[in-house]
C-alpha positions in Angstrom: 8.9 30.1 18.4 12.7 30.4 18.3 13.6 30.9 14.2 9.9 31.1 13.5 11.0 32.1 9.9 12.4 28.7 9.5 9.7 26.6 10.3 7.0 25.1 8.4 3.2 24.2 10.8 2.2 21.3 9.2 -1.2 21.3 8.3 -4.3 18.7 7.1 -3.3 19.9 3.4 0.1 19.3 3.4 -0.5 15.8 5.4 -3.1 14.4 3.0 -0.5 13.9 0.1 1.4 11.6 2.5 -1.8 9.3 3.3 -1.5 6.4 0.9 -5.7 5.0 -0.4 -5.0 1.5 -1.0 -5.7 0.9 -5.1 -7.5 -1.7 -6.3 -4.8 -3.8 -7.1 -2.9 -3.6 -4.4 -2.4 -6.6 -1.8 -1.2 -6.5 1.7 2.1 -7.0 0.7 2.0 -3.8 -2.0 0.5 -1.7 1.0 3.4 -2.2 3.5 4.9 -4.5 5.5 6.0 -3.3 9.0 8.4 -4.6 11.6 7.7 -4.0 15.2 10.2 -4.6 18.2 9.0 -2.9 20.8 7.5 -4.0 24.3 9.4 -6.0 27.1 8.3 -7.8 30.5 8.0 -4.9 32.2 6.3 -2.8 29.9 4.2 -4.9 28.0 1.2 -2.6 26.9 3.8 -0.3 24.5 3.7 -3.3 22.2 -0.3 -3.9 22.3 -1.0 0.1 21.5 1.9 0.5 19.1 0.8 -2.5 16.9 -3.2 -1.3 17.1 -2.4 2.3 16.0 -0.4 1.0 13.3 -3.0 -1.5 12.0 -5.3 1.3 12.3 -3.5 3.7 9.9 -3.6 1.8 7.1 -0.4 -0.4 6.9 -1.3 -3.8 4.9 0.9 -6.2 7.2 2.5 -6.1 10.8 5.1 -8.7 11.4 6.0 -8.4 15.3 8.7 -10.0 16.3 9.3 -9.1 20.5 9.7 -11.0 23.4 7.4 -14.1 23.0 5.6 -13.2 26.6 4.4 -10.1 25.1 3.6 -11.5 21.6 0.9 -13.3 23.1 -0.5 -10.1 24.5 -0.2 -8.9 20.8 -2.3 -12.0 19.7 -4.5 -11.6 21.4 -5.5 -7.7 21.3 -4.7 -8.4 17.6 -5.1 -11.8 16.0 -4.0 -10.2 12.3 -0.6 -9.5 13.3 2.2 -12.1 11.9 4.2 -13.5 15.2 7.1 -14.4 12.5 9.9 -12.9 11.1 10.2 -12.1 7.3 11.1 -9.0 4.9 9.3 -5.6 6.0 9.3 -2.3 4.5 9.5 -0.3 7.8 10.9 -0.5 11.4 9.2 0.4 14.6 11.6 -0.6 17.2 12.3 0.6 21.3 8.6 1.9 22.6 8.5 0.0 26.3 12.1 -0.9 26.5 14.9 -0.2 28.2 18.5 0.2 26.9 20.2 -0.7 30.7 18.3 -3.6 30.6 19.4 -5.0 27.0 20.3 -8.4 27.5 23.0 -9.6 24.8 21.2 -11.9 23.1 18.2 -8.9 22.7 21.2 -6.7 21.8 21.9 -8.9 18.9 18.6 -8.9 17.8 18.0 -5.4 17.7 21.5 -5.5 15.3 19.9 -7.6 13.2 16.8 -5.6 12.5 18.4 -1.9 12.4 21.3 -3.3 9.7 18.7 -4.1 7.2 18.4 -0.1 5.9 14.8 0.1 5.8 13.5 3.3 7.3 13.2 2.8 11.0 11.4 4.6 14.1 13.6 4.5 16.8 11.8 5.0 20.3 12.3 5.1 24.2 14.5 2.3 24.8 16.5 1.9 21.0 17.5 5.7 20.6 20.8 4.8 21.5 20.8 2.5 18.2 20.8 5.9 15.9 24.5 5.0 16.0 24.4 1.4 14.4 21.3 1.9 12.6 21.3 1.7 8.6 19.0 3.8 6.3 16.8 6.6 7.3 16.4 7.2 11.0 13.4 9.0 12.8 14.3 9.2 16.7 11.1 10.6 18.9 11.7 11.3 21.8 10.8 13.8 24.6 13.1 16.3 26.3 14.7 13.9 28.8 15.5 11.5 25.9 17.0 13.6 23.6 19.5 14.9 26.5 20.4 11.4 27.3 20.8 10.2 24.0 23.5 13.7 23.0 25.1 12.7 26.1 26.0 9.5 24.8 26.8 10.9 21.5 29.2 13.5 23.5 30.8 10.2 25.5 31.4 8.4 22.1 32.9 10.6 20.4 35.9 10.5 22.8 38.9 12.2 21.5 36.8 14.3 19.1 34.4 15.9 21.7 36.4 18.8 21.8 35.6 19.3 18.7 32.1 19.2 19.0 31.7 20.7 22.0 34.1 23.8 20.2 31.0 23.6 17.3 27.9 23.0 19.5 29.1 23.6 23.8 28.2 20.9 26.1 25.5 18.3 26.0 22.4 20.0 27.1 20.5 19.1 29.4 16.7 17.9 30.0 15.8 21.3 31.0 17.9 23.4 28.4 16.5 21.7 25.8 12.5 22.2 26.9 14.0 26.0 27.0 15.1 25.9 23.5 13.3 22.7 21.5 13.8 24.4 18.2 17.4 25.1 18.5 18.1 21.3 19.7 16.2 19.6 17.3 17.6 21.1 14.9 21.0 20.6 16.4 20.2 17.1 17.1 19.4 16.0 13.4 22.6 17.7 12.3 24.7 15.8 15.2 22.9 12.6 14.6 22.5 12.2 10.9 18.8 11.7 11.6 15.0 13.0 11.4 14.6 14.1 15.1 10.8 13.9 16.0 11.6 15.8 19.2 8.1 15.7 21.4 5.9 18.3 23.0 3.1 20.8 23.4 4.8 22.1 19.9 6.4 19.1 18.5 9.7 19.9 16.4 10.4 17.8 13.4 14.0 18.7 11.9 15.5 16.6 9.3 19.4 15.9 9.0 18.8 17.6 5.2 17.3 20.9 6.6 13.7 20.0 6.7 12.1 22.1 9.5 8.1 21.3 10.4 6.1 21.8 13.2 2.9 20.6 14.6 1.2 23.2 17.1 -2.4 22.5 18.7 -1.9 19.3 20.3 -4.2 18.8 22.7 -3.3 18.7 26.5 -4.6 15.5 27.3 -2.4 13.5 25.2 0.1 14.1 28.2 -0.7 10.4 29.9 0.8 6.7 29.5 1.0 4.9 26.3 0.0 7.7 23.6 4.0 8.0 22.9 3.8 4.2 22.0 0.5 5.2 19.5 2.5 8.2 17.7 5.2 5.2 17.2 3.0 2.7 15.8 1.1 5.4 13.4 5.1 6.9 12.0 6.1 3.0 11.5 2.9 2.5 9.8 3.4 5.7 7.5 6.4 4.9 6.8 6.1 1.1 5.3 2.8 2.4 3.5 5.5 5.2 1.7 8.8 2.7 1.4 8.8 3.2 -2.1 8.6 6.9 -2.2 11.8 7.0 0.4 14.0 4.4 -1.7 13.6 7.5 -4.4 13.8 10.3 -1.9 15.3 10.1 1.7 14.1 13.6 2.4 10.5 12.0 2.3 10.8 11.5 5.8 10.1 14.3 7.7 7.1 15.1 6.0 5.7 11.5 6.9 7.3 12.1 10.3 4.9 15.5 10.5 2.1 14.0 8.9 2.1 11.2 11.5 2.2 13.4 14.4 -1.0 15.4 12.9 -2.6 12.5 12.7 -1.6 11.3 16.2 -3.2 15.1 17.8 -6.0 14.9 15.3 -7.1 11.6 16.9 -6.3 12.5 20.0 -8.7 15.5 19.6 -11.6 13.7 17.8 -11.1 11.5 20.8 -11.0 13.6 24.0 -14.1 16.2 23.0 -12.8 18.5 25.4 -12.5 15.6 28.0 -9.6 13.3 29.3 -8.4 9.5 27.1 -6.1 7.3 27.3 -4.0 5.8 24.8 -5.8 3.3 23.1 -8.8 6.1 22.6 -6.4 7.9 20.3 -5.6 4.3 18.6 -9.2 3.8 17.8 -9.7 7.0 16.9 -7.0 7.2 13.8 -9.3 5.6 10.9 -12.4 8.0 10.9 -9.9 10.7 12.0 -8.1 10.0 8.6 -10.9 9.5 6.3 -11.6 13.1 7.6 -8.1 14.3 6.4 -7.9 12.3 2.9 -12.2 14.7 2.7 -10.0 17.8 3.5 -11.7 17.7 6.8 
């Protein structure tokens, strides 16, 4: 591992202090409220597994507020979602969309929702938003994505980029970046101003502030369709359950950001058994694989 010394593993003991046990006063409201705008015509099923992981991890409310076609979808996989807009706590926003296919009126949308300043999970299609977005930021992307989206950093900067690429070189690319995650994640939250959740056999988290975590064992057969989308709707759901703890403490994020990716390969383990899943295995897996963590399992 490149700057081993640097980087914290994340571990089950470290995690459990970010898993919120709902008290016996609290309501759904008290537990978290979280946004999700994520799916799109073409990719439908990122909204359907990104809203069941996050009602599995604990969140007390998900308002979803996508493309009508794929709310229905939504409904119907999970008829405890609210189709309506209203205050939230947390963001989940881009898993199975497209940024060249952002129509104006989506465009304006997405505005709406990232200029609020909640904390916000930015994903596949709205990584490009770390730019307009207000409040904390956690980008997850894989290798490709984070080359595209310092590409477009580079191209906006215009008459400064010599300046940056005096500081930092070129834009990477796809493949220098899988060569040297460490190094870019780390380069990416400094460039970006955000937490950068950068994906992987190893997944990097690196926060703007210095934070520096990794999460190491994750389990091969997590490498299919839709379990990005899962890891999404688990962050968002951390993230509303802990909204209070980040208005104090912006550097709160990264750990949630770590914590949910160990709950996203824990899952994915108690899943597989040695044997292949898909995405909504994982999903269904997070509840017993967190009653396990909060047992010190």
């Amino acid at each position: 591992m490149e700057n081993s010394a640097e980087w914290l593993e994340w571990d089950v003991a470290r995690a459990r202090e970010w898993l919120v046990v709902p008290r016996p006063g609290d309501d759904k409201y008290s537990r978290g409220v979280l946004g999700v705008f994520t799916g799109s015509h073409d990719y439908p099923g990122a909204a359907v597994l990104g809203v069941e992981a996050a009602m599995r991890t604990g969140v007390g409310m998900v308002r979803y507020t996508g493309p009508s076609s794929v709310r229905q979808l939504v409904l119907a996989r999970r008829p405890e979602i609210v189709g309506v807009g209203g205050r939230v706590q947390a963001w989940l926003i881009g898993s199975g969309m497209t940024s060249s296919r952002r129509t104006l009126i989506l465009g304006g949308e997405l505005a709406q929702a990232t200029a609020q300043g909640v904390p916000t999970v930015l994903d596949a299609g709205a990584l490009d938003l770390v730019h307009e977005a207000r409040g904390s930021v956690v980008l997850t992307p894989h290798y490709r994505e984070l080359a595209e989206v310092l590409a477009e950093t580079d191209r906006r900067a215009g008459h400064a980029a010599g300046k940056a690429r005096a500081e930092h070189g070129s834009p990477p690319t796809a493949a220098e970046i899988a060569a040297r995650p460490a190094l870019w994640a780390v380069r990416a939250a400094e460039q970006l101003g955000a937490t950068v959740l950068l994906k992987g056999s190893v997944t990097y988290i690196a926060g703007p502030d210095g934070a520096r975590f990794t999460v190491s064992g994750i389990p091969s057969w997590l490498a299919t369709a839709g379990t990005g989308d899962v890891l999404g709707g688990i962050l968002g759901a951390l993230l509303a359950t802990r909204h209070s703890t980040i208005a104090q403490d912006a550097a709160a994020i990264a750990p949630i950001a770590a914590t949910a990716v160990l709950v996203h390969a824990l899952a994915a383990r108690r899943a597989s058994q040695g044997g292949p899943i898909v995405a909504l295995d994982v999903a269904e897996a997070v509840p017993a694989t967190i009653a396990a963590m909060l047992a010190g399992d």
